[in-house]
C-alpha positions as CSV (number, residue, x, y, z in Angstrom):
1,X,-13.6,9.6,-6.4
2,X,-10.3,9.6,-8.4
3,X,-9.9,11.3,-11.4
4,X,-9.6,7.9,-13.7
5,X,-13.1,6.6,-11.6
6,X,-14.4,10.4,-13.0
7,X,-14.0,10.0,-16.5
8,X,-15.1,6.4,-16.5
9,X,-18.3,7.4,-14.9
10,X,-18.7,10.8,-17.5
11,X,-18.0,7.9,-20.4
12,X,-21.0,6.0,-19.3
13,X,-23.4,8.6,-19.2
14,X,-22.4,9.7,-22.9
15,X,-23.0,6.0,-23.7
16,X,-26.6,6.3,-21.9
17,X,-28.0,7.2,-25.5
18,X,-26.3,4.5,-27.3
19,X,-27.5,2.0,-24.8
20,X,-31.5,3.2,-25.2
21,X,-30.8,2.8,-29.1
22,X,-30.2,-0.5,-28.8
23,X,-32.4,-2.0,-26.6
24,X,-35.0,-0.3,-28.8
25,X,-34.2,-2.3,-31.8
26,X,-34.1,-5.4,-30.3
27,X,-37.5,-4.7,-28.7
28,X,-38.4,-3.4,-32.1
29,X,-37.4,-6.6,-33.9
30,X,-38.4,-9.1,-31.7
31,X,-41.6,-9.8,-29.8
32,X,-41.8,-11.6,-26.5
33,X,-41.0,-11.0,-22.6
34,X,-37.8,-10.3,-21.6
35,X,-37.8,-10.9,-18.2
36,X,-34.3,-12.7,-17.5
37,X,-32.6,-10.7,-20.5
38,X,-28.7,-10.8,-20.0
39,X,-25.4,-9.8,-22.6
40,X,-22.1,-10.5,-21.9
41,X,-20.9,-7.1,-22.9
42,X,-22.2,-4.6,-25.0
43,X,-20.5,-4.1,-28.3
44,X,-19.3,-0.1,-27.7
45,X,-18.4,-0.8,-24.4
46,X,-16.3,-3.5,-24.8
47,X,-14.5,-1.6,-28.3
48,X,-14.0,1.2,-26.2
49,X,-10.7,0.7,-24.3
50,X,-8.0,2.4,-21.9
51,X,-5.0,1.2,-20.0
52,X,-4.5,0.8,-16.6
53,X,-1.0,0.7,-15.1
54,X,-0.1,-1.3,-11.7
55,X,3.2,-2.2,-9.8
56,X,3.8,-5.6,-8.1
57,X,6.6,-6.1,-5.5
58,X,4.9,-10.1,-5.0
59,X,6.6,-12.8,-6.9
60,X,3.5,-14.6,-7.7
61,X,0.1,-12.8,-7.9
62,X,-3.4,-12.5,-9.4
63,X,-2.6,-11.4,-12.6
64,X,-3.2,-7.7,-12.4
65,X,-4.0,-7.6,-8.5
66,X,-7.0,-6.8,-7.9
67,X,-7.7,-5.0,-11.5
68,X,-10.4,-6.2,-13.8
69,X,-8.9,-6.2,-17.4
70,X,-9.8,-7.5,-20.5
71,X,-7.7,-10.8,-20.9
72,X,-8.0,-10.6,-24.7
73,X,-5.6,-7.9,-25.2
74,X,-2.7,-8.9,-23.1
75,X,-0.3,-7.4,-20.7
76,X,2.9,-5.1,-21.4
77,X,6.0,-5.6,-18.9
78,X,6.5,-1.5,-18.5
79,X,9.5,-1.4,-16.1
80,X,11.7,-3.4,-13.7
81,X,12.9,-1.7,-10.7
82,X,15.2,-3.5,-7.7
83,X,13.6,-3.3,-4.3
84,X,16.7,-5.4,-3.4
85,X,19.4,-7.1,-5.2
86,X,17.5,-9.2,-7.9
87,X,17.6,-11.8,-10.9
88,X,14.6,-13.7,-11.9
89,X,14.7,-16.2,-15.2
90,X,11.7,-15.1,-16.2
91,X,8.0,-13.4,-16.2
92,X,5.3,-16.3,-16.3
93,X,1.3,-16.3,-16.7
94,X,-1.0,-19.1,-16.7
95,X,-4.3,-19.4,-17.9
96,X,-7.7,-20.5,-16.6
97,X,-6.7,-23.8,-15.1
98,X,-3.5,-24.1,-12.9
99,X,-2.9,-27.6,-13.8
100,X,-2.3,-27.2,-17.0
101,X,1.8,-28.7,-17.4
102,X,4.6,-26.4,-18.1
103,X,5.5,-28.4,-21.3
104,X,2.1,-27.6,-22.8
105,X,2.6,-23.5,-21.7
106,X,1.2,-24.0,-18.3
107,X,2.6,-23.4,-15.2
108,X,2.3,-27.0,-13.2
109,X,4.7,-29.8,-12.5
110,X,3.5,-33.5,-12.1
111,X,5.2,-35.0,-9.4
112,X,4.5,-38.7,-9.6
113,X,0.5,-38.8,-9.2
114,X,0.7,-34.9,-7.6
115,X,0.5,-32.1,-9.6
116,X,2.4,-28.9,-8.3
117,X,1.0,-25.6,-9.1
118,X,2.7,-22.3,-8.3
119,X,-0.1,-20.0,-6.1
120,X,-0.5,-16.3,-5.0
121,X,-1.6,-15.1,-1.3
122,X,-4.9,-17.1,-0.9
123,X,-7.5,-15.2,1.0
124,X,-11.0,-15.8,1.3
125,X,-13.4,-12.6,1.7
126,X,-16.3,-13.8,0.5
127,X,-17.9,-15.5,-2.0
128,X,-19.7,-12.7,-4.6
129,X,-17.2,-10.5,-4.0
130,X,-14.4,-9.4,-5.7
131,X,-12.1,-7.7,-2.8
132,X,-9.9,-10.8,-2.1
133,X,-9.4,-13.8,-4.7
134,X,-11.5,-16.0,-2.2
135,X,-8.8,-19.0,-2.9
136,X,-8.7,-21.7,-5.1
137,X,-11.5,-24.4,-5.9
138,X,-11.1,-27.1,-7.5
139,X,-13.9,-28.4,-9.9
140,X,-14.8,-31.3,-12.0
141,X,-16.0,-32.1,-15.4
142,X,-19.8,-32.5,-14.6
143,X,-18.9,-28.2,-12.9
144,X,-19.1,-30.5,-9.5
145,X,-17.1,-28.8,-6.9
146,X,-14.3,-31.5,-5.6
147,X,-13.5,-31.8,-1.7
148,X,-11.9,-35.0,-1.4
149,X,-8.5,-34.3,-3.1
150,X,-5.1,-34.5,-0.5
151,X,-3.9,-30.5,-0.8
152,X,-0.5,-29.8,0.6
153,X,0.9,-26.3,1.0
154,X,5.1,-25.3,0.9
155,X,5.6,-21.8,1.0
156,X,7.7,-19.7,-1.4
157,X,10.7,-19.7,1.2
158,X,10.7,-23.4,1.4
159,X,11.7,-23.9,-2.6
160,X,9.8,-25.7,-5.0
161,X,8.6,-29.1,-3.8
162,X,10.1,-32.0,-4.7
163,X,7.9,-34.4,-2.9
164,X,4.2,-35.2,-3.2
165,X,4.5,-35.5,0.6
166,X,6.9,-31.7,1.0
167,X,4.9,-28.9,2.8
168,X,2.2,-29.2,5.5
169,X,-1.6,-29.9,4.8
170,X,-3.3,-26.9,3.5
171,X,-6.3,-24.7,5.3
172,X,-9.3,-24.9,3.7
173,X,-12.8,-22.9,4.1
174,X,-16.1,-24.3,3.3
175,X,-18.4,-22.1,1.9
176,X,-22.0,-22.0,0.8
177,X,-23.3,-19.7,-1.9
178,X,-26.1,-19.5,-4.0
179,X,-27.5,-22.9,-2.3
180,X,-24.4,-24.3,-3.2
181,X,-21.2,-25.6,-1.3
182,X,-17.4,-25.0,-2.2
183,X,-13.9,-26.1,-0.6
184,X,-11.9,-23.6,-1.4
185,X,-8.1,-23.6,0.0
186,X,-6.2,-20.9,1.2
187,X,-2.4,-20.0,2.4
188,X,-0.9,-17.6,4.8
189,X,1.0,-16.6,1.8
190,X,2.7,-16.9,-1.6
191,X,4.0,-20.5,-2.5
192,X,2.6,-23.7,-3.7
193,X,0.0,-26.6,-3.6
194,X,0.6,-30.0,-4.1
195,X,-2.7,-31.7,-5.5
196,X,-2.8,-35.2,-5.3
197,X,-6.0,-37.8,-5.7
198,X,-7.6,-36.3,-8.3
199,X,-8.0,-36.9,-11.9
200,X,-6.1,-34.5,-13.6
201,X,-7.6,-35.1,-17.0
202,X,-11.3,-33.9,-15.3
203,X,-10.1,-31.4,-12.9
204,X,-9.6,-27.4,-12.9
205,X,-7.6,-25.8,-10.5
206,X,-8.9,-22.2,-10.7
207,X,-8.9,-19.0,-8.1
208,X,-11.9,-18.5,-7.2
209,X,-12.9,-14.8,-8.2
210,X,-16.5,-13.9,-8.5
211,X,-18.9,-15.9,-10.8
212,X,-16.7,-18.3,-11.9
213,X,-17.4,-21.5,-9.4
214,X,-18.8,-23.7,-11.4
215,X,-16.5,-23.2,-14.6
216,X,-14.4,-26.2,-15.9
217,X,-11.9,-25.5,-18.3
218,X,-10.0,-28.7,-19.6
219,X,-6.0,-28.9,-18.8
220,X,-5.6,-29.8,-21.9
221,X,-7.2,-26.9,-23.9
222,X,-5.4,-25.0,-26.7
223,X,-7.2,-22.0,-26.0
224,X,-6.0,-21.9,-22.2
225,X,-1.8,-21.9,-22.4
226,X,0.1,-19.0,-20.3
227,X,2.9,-17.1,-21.4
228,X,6.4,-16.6,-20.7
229,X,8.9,-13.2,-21.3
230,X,12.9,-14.5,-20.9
231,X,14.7,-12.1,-18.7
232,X,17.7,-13.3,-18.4
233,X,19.5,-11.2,-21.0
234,X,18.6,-8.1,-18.5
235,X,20.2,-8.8,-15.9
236,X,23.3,-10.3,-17.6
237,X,23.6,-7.0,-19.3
238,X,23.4,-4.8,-16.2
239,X,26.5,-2.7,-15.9
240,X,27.6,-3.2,-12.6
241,X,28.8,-6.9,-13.8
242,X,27.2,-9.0,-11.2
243,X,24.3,-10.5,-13.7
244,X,21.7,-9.1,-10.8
245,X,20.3,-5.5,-10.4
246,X,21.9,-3.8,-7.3
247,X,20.2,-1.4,-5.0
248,X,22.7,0.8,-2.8
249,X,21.5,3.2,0.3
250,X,17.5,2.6,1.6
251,X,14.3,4.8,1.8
252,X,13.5,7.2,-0.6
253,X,17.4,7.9,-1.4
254,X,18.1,4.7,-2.4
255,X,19.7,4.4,-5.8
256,X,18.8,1.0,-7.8
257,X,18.7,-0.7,-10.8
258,X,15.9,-0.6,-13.8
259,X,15.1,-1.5,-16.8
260,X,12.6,0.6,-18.7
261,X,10.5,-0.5,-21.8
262,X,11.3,1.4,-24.9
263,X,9.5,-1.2,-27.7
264,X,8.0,-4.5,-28.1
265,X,11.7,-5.9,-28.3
266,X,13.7,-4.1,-26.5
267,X,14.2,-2.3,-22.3
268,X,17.2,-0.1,-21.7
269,X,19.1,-1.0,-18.4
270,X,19.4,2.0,-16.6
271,X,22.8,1.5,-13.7
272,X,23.1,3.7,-11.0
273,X,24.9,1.3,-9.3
274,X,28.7,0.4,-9.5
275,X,31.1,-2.0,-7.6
276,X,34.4,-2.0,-6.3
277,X,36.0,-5.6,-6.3
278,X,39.1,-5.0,-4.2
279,X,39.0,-1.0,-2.6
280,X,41.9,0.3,-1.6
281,X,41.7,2.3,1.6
282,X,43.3,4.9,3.6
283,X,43.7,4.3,7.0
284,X,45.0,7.1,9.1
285,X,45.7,6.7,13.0
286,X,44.3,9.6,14.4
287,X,46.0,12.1,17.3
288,X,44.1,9.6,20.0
289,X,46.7,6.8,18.8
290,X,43.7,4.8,19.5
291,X,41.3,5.5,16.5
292,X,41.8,5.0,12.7
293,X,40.2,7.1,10.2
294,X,39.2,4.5,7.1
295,X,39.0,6.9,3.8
296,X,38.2,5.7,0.1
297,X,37.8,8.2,-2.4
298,X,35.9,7.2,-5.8
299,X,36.1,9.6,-8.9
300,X,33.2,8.2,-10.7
301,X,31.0,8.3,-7.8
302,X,28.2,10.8,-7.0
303,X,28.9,13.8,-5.2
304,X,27.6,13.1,-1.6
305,X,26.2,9.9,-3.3
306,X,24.9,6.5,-1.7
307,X,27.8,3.9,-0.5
308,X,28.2,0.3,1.3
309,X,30.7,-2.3,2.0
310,X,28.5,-5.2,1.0
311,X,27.4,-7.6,3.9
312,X,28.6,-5.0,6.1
313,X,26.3,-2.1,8.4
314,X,28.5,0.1,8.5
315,X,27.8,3.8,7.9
316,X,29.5,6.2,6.6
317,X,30.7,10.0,6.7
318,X,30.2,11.5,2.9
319,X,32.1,14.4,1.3
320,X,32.0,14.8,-2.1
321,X,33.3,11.9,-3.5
322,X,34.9,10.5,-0.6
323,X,34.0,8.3,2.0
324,X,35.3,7.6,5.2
325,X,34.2,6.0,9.1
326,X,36.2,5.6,12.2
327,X,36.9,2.6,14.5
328,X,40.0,1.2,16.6
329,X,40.8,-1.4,13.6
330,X,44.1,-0.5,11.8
331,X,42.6,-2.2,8.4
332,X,39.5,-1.4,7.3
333,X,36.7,-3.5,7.0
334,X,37.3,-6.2,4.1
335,X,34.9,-6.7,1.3
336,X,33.4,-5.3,-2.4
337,X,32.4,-1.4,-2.0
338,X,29.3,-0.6,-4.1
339,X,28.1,3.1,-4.8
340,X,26.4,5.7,-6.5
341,X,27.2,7.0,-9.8
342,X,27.8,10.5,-10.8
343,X,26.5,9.2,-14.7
344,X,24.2,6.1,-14.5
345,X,25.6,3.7,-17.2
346,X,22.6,2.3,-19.8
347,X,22.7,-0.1,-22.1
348,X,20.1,-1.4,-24.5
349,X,18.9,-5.1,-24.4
350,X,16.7,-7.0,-26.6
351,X,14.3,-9.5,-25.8
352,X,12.3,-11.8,-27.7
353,X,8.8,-9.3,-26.3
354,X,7.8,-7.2,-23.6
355,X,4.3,-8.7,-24.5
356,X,2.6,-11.4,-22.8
357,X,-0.8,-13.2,-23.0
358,X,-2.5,-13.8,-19.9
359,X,-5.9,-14.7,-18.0
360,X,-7.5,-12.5,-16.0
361,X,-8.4,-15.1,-13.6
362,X,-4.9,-17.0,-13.6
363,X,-1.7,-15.6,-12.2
364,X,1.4,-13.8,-12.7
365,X,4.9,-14.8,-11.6
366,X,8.5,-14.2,-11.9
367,X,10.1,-17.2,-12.3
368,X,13.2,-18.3,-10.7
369,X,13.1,-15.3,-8.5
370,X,16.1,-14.1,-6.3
371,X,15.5,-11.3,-4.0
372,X,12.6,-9.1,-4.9
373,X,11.8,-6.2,-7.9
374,X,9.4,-4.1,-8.7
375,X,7.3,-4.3,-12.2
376,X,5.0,-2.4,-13.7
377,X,2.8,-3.7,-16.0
378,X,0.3,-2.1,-18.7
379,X,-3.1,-3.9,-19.1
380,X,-6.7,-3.3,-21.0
381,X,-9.5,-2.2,-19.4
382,X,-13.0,-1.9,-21.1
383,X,-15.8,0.5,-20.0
384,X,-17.7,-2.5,-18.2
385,X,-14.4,-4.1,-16.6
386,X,-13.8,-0.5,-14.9
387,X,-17.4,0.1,-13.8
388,X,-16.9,-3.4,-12.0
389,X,-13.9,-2.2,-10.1
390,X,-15.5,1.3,-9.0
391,X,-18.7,-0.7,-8.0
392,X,-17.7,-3.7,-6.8
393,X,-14.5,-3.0,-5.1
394,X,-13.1,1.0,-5.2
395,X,-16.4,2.9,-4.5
396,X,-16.7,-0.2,-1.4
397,X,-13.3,0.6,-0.6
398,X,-13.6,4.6,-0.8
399,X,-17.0,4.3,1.4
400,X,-14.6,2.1,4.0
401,X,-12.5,4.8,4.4
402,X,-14.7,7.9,4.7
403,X,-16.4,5.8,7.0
404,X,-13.4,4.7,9.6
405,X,-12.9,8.6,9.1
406,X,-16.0,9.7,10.2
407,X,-16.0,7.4,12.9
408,X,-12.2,8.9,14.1
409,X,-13.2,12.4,14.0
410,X,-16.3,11.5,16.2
411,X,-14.5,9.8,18.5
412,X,-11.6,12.5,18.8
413,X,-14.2,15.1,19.4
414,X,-15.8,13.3,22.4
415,X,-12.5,13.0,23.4
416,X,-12.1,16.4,23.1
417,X,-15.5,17.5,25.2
418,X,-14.7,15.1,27.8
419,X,-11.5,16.7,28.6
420,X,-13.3,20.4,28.2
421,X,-16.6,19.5,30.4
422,X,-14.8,16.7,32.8
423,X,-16.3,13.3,33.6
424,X,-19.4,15.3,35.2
425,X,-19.8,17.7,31.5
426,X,-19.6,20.4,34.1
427,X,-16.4,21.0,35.6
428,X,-12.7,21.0,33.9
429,X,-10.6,18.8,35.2
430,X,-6.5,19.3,35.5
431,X,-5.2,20.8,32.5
432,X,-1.5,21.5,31.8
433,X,-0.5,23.7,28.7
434,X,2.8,25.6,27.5
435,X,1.5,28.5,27.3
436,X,-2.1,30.3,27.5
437,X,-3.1,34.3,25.5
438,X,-6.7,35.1,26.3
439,X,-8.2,38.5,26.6
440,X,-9.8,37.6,29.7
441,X,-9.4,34.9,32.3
442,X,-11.9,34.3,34.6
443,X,-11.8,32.8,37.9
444,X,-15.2,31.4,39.7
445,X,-17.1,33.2,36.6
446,X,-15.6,36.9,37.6
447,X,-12.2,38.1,35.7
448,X,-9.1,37.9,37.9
449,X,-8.0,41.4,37.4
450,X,-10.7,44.2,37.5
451,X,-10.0,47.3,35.8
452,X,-11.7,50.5,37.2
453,X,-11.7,54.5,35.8
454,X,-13.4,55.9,38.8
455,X,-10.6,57.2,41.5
456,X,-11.3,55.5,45.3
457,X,-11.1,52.0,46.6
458,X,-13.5,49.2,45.3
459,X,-16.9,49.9,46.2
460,X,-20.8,49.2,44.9
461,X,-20.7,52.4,43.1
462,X,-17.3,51.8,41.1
463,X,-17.9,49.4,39.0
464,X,-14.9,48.0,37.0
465,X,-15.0,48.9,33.4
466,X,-13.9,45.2,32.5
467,X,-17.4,43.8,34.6
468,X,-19.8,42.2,32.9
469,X,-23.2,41.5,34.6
470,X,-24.2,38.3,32.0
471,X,-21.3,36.3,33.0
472,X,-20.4,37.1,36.4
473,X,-23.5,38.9,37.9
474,X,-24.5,42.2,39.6
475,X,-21.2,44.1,40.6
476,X,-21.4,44.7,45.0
477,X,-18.2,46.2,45.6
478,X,-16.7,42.5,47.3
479,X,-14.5,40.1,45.7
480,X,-14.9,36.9,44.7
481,X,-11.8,35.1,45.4
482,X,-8.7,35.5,47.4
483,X,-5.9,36.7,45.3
484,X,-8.3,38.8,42.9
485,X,-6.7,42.3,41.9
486,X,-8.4,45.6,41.5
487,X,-6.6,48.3,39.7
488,X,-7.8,52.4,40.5
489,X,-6.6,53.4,36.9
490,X,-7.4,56.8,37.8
491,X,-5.5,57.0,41.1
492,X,-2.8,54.4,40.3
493,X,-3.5,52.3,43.2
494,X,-4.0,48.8,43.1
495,X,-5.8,46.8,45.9
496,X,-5.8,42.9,46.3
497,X,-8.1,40.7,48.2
498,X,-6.5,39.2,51.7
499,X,-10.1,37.0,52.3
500,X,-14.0,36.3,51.7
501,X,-16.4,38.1,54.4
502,X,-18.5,39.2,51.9
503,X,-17.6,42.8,52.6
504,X,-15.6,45.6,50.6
505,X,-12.9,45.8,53.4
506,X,-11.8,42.6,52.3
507,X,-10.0,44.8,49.3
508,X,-6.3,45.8,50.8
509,X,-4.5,48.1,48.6
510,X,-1.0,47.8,48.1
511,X,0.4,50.9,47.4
């Protein structure tokens, strides 16, 4: 259990008082059975709040992944961090209902008598649980779940529709629950649906997480708008001039652009990342007069830092702060040279906020997205919101895991005694090693080189000092294979066995 899931659990059981208290007075204060009691939340729980931080790579999502949160206080947009060259307009959430229009802080578009609505990875896992977002239902006024809309699917590759009739039809799943029946669609991916014969007036378009069916939520309702964060001004600002955020090098040494939070107005833009526009190179023919040596040397750059020739694969040989390849081209190869900084250049930017309102059920997307970025956002979590995550979906998820464990380690060891024992769990089959140290090494249960302080040839009455009557039996003076060595430790002779007749003038001494 991680440490977080610890202290959540050590924060119930100091509430465990609190809670007796107050079921006592309302037992106290009002008479009756109580037999399908329920609350929403209890009142210290629900006061009693901590954050809980989460990157997303995706450009649209479940807001906050697959973290319950409490959607009244709001996310925080921490940090932005390239994964490849980005730009995105900006950071979008929508609330309950998808089809509430963009104009009235939503995040749909009507498209004659379809209604497009931006959607994350829809995947059912099953209704009453909260592992996957089970896809997206749509339900009427009367709480009725509708099935006879037209749903079309276009994924995030494909661009925003522009037809009613763009995208193919989308998968659905049918789905019975409690008694009752759901459609609920899902994608292969990220992208969006285009809704058509419904009434969009009396219909919700809402993801389908657990215990939240039946629930309609007008289009139309005040109470129910998204948000949006501008980010344009970030990536205009970025140092390296191209209005995006650059990424240079891969893996773990890759260098990239960010842009960390610093107040509710304002991220600094931290550039690692510079360009080159028009490099000038070196190019030397080399004592072959075949091969050119292609050299560019950058005083700002980072001493054995990350470089590229953008849209190009080549790699390169770095010293210092110079970089050079070879080929049989006298030029080198043509095009803008971006690299690693010595001094990452910042500057400040501010924004109208870094904080956003948001529904926990709805989604979160980065608008206008090119390429793809990390962010990190900050979110609420109560004391009940976390207990439903260790309970419902981490303590599941742990128990997964030690389990496929256990299972891997059993396996592995029958593995293991199967190659010890043999098919038969009796004899060792062919075995090949490096090497092998043992402090003895028997053959056909007797050691392969007996050791004796008695001075004569192997007999009944010498019996090796290295013998030993529980493994290999009672000691006759014979051996018990060909090839097996006796050593007269006494005498310094050494005898070897020539054959089996079951006699000790089978022994033939070498020396």
């Amino acid at each position: 259990m991680a440490l977080t899931d610890r202290l959540t659990v050590q924060r119930l059981m100091e509430y465990h008082d609190e809670l007796m208290k107050d079921v006592i007075s309302l037992l106290a204060h009002k008479e009756g059975d109580y037999e399908n009691l329920n609350a929403g939340n209890l009142t210290s729980w629900k006061e009693d709040v901590s954050e809980v931080n989460n990157n997303w790579a995706e450009t649209i999502r479940s807001t906050a992944g697959d973290d319950p949160i409490d959607t009244a206080y709001g996310g925080i947009l921490s940090d932005v961090v390239a994964k490849s060259d980005f730009k995105c307009d900006a950071l979008k959430t929508s609330g309950y209902n998808l089809l509430r229009l963009v104009a009235d802080g939503g995040v749909a578009t009507q498209l004659g008598n379809a209604y497009v609505v931006p959607v994350p990875h829809l995947e059912l896992g099953a209704f009453g649980d909260a592992t996957k977002n089970n896809g997206l239902l749509l339900t009427g006024r009367d709480g009725a779940n509708i099935t006879d809309a037209t749903v079309r699917f276009q994924a995030l590759a494909n661009g925003v529709p522009t037809s009613a009739s763009d995208g193919v039809e989308c998968a659905y799943e049918d789905v019975t629950y409690d008694d009752e029946n759901y459609r609920t669609y899902v994608t292969p991916g990220a992208g969006w649906l285009i809704i058509s014969g419904i009434t969009w007036a009396d219909t919700c378009a809402h993801i389908a997480w657990e215990d939240w069916y039946d629930r309609f939520i007008d289009p139309q309702d005040e109470e129910d708008s998204g948000d949006i964060i501008s980010l344009d001004a970030l990536f205009t600002a970025a140092p390296n001039g191209t209005g995006k955020f650059l990424v240079v090098g891969s893996g773990s040494n890759a260098a990239a652009t960010r842009a960390t939070r610093i107040s509710d107005t304002q991220m600094t833009v931290i550039d690692p990342v510079a360009r080159i526009a028009s490099p000038v190179w070196v190019n030397e023919l080399q004592e072959d007069e075949e091969t050119y040596k292609h050299s560019l040397t950058i005083s700002t750059m980072k001493d054995g830092g990350q470089v590229a020739i953008e849209g190009s694969a080549q790699t390169f040989v770095v010293e210092g702060k110079t970089m050079s390849y070879f080929d049989t081209n006298a030029t080198a190869i043509a095009g803008p040279v971006r690299y690693e900084l010595a001094t990452p250049a910042t500057v400040t930017v501010t924004l109208e906020k870094t904080r956003y309102a948001l529904n926990d059920c709805g989604i979160e997307m980065k608008e206008g997205a090119e390429g793809e970025a990390y962010f990190r956002s900050t979110y609420s979590q109560n004391v009940a919101d976390a207990l439903s995550q260790i309970a419902k979906v981490k303590l599941d998820a742990s128990l997964s895991v030690v389990a496929e464990a256990l299972t891997k380690i059993r396996l592995e060891q029958r593995a293991v005694l199967a190659l010890l024992l043999g098919e038969d769990n009796a004899v060792l089959p062919a075995l090949k090693v490096q090497s092998i140290e043992a402090k003895d090494v028997l053959s056909y249960g007797a050691p392969d080189r007996l050791e004796s302080k008695t001075a004569g040839a192997p007999s009944a009455a010498n019996v090796p000092i290295n013998w030993d009557e529980k493994k290999s039996g009672v000691w006759d003076g014979c051996p018990r294979r060909v090839g097996q060595e006796y050593f007269d430790r006494a005498s310094k002779k050494i005898y070897k066995a020539a054959t089996l007749t079951g006699s000790t003038s089978d022994w033939v001494a070498l020396n």
